[in-house]
DRENGUMI-330019 format. One line per 3 residues: for each residue x, y, z of N, C-alpha, C, CB. Coordinates in steps of 0.1 Angstrom, whole numbers, m for minus. Glycine has a CB too. Example, Ala and Ser with C-alpha at 12.3 -4.5 7.8 and 13.67 -1.06 7.14 Angstrom:
# DRENGUMI-330019
132,m57,78,123,m45,78,132,m33,78,113,m45,90  128,m22,71,137,m11,71,129,0,79,141,m6,57
END
This chain:
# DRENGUMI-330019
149,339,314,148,331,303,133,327,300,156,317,304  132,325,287,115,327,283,113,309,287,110,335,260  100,309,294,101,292,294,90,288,283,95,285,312
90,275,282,83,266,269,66,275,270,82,243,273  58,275,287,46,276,285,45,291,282,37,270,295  52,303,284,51,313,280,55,316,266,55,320,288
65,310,258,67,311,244,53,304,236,81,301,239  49,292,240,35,287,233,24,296,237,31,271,236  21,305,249,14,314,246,15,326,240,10,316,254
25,329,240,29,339,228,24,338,216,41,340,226  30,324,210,28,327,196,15,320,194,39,323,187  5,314,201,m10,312,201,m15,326,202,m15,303,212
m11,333,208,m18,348,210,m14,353,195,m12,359,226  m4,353,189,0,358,177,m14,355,169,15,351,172  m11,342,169,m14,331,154,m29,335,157,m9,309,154
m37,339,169,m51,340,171,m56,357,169,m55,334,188  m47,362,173,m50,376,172,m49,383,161,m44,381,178  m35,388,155,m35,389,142,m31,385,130,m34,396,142
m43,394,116,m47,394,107,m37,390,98,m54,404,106  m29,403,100,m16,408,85,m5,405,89,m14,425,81  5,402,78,14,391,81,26,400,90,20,384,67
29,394,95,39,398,106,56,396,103,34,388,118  60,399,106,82,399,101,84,394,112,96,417,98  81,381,111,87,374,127,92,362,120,74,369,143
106,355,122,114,348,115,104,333,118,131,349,120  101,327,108,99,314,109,98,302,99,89,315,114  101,290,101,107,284,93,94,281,84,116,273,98
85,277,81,73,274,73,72,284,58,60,277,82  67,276,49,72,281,34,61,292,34,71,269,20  68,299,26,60,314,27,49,317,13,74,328,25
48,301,3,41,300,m2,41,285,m8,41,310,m8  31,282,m17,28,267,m13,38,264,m30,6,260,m12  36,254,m31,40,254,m48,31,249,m56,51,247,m52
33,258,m68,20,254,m77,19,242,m87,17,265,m87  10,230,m83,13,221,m92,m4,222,m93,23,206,m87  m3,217,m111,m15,214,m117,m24,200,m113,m10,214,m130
m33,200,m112,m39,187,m110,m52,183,m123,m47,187,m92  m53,171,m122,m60,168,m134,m75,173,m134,m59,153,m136  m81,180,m123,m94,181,m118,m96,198,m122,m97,176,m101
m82,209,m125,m83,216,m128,m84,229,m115,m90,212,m135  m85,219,m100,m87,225,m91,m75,232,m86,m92,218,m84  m61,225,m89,m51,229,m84,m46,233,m66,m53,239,m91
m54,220,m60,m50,218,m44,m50,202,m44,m63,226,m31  m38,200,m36,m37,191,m39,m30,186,m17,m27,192,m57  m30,172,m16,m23,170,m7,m15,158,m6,m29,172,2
m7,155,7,m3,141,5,12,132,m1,m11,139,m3  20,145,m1,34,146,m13,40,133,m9,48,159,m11  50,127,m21,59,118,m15,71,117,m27,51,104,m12
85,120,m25,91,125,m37,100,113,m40,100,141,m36  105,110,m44,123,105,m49,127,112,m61,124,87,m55  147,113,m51,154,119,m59,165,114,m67,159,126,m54
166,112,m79,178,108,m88,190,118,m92,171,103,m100  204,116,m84,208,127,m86,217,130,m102,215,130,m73  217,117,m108,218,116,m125,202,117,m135,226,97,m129
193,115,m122,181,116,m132,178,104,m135,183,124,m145  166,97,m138,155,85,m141,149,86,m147,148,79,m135  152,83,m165,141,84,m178,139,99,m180,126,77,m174
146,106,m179,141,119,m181,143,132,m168,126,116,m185  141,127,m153,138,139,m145,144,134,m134,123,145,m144  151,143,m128,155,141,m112,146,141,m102,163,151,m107
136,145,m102,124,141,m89,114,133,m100,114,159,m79  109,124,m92,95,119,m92,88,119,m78,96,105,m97  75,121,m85,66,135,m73,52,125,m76,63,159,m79
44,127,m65,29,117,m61,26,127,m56,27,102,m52  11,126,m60,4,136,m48,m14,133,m53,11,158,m52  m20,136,m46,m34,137,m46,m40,149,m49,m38,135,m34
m52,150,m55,m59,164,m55,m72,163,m45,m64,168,m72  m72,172,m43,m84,170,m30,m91,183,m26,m77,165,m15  m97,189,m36,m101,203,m38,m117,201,m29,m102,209,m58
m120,208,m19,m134,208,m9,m132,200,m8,m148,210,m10  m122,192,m4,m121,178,4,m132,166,m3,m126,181,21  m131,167,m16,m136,160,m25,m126,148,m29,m139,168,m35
m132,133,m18,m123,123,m19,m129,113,m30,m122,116,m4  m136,114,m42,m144,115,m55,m128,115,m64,m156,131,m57  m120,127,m58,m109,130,m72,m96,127,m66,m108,147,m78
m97,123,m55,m83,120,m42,m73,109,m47,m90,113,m23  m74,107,m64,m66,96,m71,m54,95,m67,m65,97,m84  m41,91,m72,m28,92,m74,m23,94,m85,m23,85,m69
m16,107,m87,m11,113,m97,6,121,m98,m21,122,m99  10,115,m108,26,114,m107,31,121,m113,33,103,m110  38,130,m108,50,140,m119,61,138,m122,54,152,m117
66,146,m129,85,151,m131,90,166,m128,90,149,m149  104,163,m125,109,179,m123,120,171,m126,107,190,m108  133,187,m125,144,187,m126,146,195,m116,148,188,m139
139,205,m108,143,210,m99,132,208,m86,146,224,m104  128,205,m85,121,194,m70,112,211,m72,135,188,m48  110,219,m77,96,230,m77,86,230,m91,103,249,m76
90,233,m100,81,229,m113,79,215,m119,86,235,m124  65,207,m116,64,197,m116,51,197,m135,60,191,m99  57,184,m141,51,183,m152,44,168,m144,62,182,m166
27,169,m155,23,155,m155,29,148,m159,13,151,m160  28,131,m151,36,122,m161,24,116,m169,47,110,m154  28,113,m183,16,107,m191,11,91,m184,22,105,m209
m4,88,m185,m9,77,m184,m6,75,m171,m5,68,m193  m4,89,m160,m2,85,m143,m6,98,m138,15,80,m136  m17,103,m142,m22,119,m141,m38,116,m144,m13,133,m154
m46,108,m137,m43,96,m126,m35,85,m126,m52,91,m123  m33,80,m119,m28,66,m120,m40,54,m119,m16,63,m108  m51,61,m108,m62,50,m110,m71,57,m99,m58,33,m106
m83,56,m107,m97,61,m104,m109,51,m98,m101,66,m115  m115,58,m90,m126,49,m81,m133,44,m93,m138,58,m70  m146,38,m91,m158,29,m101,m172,34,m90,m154,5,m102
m171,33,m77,m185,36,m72,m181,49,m67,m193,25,m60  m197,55,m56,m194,68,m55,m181,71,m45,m206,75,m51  m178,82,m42,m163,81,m28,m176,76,m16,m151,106,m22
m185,79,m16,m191,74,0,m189,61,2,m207,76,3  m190,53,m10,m185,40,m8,m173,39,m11,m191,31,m14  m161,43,m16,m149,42,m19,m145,49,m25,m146,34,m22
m130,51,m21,m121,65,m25,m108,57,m20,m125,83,m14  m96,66,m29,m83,63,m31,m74,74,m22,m79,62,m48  m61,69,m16,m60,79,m7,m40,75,m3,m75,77,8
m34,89,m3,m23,82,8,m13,74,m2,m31,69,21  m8,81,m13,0,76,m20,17,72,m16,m3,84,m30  27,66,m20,41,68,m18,47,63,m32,46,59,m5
56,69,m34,65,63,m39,80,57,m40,64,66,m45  82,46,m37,96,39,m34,104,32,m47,92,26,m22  117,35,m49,129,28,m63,129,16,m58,146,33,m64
128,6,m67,137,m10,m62,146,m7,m75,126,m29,m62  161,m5,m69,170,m8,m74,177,m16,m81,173,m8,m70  170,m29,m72,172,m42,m80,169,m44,m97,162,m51,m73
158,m40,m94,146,m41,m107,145,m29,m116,130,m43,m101  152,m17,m109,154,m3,m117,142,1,m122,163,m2,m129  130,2,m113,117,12,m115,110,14,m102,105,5,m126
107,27,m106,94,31,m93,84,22,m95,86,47,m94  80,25,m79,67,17,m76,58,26,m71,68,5,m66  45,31,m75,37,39,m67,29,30,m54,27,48,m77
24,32,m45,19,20,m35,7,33,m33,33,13,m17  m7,26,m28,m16,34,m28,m25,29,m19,m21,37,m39  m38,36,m10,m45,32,m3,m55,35,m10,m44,34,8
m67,21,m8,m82,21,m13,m86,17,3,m87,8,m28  m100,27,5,m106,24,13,m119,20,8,m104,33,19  m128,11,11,m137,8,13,m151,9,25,m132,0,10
m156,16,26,m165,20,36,m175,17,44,m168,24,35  m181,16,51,m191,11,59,m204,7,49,m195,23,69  m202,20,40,m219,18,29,m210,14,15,m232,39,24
m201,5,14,m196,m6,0,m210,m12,0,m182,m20,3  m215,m17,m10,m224,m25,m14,m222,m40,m15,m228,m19,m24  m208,m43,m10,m214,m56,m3,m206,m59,7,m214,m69,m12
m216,m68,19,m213,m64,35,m202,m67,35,m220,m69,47  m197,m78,31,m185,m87,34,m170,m81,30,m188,m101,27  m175,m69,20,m161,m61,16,m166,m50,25,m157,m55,m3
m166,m38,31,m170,m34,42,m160,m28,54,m176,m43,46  m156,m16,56,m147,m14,62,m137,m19,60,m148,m15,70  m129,m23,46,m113,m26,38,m110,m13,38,m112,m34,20
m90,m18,38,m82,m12,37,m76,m17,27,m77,m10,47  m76,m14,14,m62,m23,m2,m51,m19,0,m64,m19,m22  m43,m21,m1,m28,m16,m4,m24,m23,m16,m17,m18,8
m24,m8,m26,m26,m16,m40,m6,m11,m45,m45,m7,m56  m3,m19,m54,10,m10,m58,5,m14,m76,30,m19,m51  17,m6,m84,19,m2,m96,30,3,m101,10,4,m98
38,m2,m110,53,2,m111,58,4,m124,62,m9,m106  63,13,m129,74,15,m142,86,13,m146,76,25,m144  90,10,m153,102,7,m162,111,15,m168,99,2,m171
95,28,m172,102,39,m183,98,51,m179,98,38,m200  90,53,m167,83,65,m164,69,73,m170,93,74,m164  68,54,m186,55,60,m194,48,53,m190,53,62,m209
50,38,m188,38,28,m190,41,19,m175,40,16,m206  29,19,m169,26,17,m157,18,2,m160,18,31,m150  26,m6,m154,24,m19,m148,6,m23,m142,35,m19,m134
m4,m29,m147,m18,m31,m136,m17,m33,m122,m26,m42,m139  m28,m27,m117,m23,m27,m102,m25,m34,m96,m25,m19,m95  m19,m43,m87,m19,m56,m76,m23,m50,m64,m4,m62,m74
m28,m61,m54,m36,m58,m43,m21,m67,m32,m55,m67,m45  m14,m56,m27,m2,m60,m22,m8,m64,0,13,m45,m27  m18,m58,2,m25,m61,14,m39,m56,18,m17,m56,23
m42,m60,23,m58,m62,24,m57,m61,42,m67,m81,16  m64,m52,44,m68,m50,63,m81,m48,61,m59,m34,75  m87,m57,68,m99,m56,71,m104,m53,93,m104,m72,63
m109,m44,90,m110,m37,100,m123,m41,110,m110,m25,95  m121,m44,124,m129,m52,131,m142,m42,140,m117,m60,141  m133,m27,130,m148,m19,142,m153,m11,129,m141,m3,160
m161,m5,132,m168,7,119,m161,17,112,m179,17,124  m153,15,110,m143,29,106,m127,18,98,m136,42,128  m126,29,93,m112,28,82,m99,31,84,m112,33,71
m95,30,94,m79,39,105,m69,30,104,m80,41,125  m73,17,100,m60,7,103,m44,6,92,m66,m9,103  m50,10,88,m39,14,75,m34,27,69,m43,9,65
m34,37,79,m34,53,74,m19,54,68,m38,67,89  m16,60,58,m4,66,50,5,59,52,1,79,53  7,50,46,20,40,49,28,49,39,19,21,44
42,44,48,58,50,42,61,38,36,71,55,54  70,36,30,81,25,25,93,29,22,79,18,13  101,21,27,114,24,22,117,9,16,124,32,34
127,8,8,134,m4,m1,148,m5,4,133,m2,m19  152,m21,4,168,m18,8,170,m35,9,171,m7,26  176,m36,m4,185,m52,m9,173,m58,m2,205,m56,0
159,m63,m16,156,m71,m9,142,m68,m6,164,m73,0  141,m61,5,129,m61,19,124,m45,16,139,m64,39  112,m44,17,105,m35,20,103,m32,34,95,m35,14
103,m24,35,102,m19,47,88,m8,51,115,m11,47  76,m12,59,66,m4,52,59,m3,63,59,m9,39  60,12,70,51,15,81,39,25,81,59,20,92
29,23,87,18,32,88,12,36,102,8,26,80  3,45,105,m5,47,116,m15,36,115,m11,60,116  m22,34,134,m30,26,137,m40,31,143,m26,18,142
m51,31,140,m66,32,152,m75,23,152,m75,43,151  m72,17,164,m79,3,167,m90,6,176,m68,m9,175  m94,14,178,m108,24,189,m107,35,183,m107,28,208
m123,28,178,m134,40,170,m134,50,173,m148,38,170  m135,55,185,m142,65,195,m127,77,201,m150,53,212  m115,69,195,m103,71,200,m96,78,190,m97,59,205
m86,90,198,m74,96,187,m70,94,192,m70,108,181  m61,82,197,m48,73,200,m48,66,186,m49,61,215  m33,69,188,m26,59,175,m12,48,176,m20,71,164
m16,38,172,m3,33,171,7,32,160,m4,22,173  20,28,156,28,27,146,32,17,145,37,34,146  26,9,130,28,m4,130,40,m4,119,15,m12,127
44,m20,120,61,m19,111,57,m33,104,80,m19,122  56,m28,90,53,m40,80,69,m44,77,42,m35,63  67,m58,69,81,m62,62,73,m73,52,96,m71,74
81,m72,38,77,m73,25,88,m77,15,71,m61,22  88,m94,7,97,m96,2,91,m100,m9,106,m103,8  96,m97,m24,85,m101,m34,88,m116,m34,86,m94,m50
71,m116,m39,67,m131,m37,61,m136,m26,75,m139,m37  61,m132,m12,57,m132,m2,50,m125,1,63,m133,5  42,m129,16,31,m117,16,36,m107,31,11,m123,15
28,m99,30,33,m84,40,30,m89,53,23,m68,38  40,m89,61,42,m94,75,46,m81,86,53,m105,74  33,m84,99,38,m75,106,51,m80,115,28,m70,113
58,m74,116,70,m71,118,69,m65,138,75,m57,104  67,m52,141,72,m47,153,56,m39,155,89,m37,152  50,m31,167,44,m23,172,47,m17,180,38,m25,174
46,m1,179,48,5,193,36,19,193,67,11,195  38,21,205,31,35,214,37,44,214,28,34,229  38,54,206,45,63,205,36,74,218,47,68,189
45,86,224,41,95,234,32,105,230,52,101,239  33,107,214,19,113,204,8,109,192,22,122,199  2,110,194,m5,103,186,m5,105,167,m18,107,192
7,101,169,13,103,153,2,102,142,23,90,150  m1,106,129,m7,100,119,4,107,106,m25,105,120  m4,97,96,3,103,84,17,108,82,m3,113,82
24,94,90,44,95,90,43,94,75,57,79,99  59,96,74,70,97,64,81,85,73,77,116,62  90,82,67,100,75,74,114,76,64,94,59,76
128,76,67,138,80,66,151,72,70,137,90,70  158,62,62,165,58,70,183,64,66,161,41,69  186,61,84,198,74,81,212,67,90,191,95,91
220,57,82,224,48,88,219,36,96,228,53,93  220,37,109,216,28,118,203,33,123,227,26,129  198,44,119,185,48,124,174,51,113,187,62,132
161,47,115,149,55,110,145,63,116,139,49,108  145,73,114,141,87,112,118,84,107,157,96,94  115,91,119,100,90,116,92,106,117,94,78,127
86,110,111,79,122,114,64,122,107,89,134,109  57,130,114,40,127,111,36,138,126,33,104,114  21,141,121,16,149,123,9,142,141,8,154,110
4,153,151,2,149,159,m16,153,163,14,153,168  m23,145,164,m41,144,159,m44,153,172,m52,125,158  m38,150,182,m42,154,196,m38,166,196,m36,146,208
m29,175,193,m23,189,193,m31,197,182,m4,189,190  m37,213,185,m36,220,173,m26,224,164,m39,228,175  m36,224,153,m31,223,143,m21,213,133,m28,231,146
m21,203,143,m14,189,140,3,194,138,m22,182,123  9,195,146,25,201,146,30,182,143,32,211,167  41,187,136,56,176,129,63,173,144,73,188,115
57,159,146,67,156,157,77,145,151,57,149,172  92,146,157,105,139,151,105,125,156,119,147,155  105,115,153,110,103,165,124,94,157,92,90,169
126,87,162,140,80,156,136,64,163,160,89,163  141,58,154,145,42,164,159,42,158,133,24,161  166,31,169,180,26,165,180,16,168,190,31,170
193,13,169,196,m6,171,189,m10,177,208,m12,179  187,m4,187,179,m11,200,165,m14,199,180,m1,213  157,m11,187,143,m5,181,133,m1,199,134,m21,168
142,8,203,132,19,207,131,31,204,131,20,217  117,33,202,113,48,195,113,55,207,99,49,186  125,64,200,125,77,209,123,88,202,136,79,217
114,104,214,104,112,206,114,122,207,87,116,211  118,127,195,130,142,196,125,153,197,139,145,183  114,153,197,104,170,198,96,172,183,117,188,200
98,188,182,87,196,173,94,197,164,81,210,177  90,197,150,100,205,141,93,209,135,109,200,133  80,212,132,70,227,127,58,224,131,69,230,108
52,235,128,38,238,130,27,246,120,40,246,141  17,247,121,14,253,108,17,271,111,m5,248,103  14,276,101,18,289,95,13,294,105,13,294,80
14,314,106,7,324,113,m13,319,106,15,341,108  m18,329,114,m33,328,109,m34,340,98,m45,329,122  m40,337,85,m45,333,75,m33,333,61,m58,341,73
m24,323,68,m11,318,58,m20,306,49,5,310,69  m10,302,42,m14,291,34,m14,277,45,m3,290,21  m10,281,50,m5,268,60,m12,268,70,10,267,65
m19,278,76,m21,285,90,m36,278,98,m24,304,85  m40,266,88,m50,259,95,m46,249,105,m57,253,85  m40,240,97,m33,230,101,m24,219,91,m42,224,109
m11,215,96,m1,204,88,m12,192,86,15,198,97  m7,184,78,m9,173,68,m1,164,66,m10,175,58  m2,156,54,12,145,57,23,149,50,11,130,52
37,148,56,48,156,53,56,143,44,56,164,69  68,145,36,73,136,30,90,143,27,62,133,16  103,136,38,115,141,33,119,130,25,125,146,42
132,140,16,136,135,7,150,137,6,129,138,m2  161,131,9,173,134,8,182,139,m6,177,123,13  187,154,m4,190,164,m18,204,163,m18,185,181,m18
210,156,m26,228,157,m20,229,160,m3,238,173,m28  232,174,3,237,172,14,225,182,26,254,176,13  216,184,15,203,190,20,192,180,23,199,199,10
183,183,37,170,174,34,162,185,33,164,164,45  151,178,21,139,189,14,126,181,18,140,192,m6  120,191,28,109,183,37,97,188,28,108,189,56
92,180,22,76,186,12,68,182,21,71,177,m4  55,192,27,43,189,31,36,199,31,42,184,41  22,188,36,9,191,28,1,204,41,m1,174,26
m7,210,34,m11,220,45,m26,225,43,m2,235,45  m35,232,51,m49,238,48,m46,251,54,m62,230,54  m54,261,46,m56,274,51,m67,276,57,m55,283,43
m68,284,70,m83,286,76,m93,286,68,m86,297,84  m105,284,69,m117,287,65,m121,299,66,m124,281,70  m130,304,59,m141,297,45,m129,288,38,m150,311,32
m119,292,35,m114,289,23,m110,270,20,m100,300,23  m101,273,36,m98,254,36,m89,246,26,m111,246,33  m83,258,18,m73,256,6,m64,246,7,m66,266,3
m64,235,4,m51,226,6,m38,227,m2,m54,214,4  m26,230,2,m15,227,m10,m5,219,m4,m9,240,m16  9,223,m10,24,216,m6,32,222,m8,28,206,m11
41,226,1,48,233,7,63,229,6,42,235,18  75,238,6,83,229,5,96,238,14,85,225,m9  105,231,20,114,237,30,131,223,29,100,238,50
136,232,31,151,227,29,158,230,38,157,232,19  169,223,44,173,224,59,190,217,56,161,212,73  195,218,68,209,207,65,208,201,73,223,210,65
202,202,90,204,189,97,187,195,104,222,185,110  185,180,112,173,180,119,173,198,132,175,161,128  186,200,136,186,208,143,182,222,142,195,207,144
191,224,124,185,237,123,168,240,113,197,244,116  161,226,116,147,224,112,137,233,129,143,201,108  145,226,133,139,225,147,140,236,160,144,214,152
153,246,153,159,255,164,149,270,163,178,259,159  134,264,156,129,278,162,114,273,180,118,287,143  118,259,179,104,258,189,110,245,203,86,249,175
106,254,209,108,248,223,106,234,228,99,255,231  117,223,230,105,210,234,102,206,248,111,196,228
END
C-alpha cells in the first residue's frame, strides 16, 4: 500500500518536474472562469457567492469578488455580480465597484469581501475590509482594520457604507482581521476571521465574532487550530460549522476542512485540494475559497495564482456532493 509520505513525493516530483499537462485524474478546475472586472484586467480574487434557488431581483447567484491584476491593491475594490447559472457573471450596476480608496493603496486599500442575505430584512449585505497602514497619514489611524458593510433592497441601489468594526492593531502590521466569513441566522450574525497577533509569525488564530443589529460586534469564542488557517469560508450544516481556508505554513497553501459541533471543538478533517499541476492556472498556489450550497450539490468557488512570470490570479469553480468525494483524491 502506497503510504501518505511516498504519495506527497510523488506528486511534488510531478508538479516540480513536468512542463505539459499530464491525464492524471484530479479534482481542481481545469480552467478558471471568466469574469470581467472594472479595471479591464480581468484577474480577479477572493469569491463569495449566495444562492437563490427562485432567484433575488432578477438572478440566482449573487457573486463579490476583487480585481487584483500585478497584485495591484490600488483596484482590490469590491465588485458585485449576477448569474443565473453560478458561471456567466454580469456587473451589477452602481456595485462594479462598490467602493474605492481616496489615498494611495500604500496607505490604504480595500480587501476580503463577503456577502451574507438577512432574511429578515430581504437584502444582501456586502461586508468589506479597509485596511489602513503603517504610512496612513495620521498616526493615530495607523495600522486599522474597518469592517465596513453596505446593503440592497433591489440589487440596484446600495445603502452608504457603515463602519460595522474597527481593530486596531497593537504591533506593525494588519493581520488581525483577515477575510472574515458571515453567516446570518434569526437574528445574529455570525462572523469569523483569521488572527495574527506576532508580527514575525505565520501562526494563526480563528476568531468568532457575534453581531446583533444595533449592537456592536462582540468576540464570542477563540481557538488554535493544528494549521495555520487564513482566508476561511464558513458553512453551517445543521449542528455543525463547517470551516475551510488555506494553510500559510504548507506549499502552495492547500484547503484544509475543520468542523466544530455542539461541543465547539474544532476538529481538523484533512485536505481537500491543493493547487493545480505546474504551470496550470491554479498551479502556484490556492487563495481564499468560498462554498455555497446548490440544491443538493456544494459548489466550492476559489481563488488561485499561476506560477510566475505570469502570477495570474483567477476563480475557479468545482462541484461535489459530499465533503468525501471533494477529498477522496489526497491522503490525510
Amino acid at each position: 500500500m502506497i503510504t501518505k509520505r511516498i504519495y506527497r513525493k510523488v506528486r511534488s516530483l510531478i508538479q516540480d518536474t513536468f512542463t505539459f499537462p499530464l491525464r492524471i485524474k484530479t479534482l481542481n478546475a481545469s480552467t478558471p472562469l471568466d469574469i470581467k472586472t472594472y479595471d479591464g484586467g480581468n484577474q480577479c480574487l477572493h469569491p463569495s457567492c449566495l444562492y437563490f434557488s427562485e432567484g433575488w431581483n432578477g438572478y440566482k447567484f449573487w457573486f463579490v469578488i476583487t480585481p487584483y491584476k500585478e497584485m495591484n491593491e490600488a483596484i482590490e475594490n469590491p465588485c458585485i455580480y449576477g448569474s443565473n447559472d453560478g458561471v456567466n457573471f454580469t456587473p451589477c450596476p452602481n456595485a462594479n465597484p462598490l467602493d474605492d480608496i481616496i489615498l494611495p493603496s500604500e496607505c490604504e486599500y480595500n480587501s476580503d469581501p463577503e456577502l451574507v442575505y438577512n432574511p429578515n430584512l430581504n437584502r444582501i449585505e456586502c461586508w468589506w475590509r479597509r485596511v489602513q497602514t503603517s504610512k496612513y497619514p495620521t498616526e493615530s489611524e495607523r495600522n486599522i482594520e474597518i469592517l465596513y458593510r453596505s446593503f440592497t433592497t433591489d440589487g440596484i441601489n446600495w445603502s452608504a457604507k457603515e463602519c460595522m468594526l474597527k481593530y486596531t492593531n497593537s504591533i506593525d502590521a494588519t493581520r488581525g482581521l483577515i477575510s472574515p466569513s458571515i453567516m446570518y441566522d434569526n437574528g445574529t450574525y455570525d462572523l469569523w476571521a483569521s488572527s495574527s497577533r506576532n508580527e514575525n509569525s505565520t501562526d494563526r488564530l480563528l476568531i468568532h465574532y457575534s453581531y446583533k443589529e444595533g449592537e456592536e460586534v462582540k468576540q464570542v469564542a477563540e481557538y488554535k487550530p493544528k494549521h495555520s488557517l487564513s482566508h476561511i469560508c464558513t458553512l453551517k450544516e445543521s449542528d455543525k460549522t463547517i470551516i475551510v481556508g488555506f494553510d500559510v505554513n504548507q506549499k502552495g497553501f492547500p484547503y484544509m476542512l475543520y468542523e466544530i459541533g455542539k461541543d465547539n471543538q474544532l476538529i481538523c478533517k484533512g485536505t481537500i485540494l491543493r493547487q493545480g499541476f505546474k504551470n496550470s492556472w491554479d498551479g502556484s498556489r490556492l487563495y481564499r475559497p468560498h462554498i455555497v450550497k446548490v440544491e443538493s450539490e456544494y459548489w466550492l468557488y476559489y481563488s488561485a495564482y499561476q506560477e510566475k512570470p505570469s502570477g495570474n490570479c483567477h476563480v475557479g469553480l468545482l462541484r461535489f456532493k459530499n465533503w468525501i468525494e471533494l477529498s477522496k483524491c489526497f491522503l490525510q
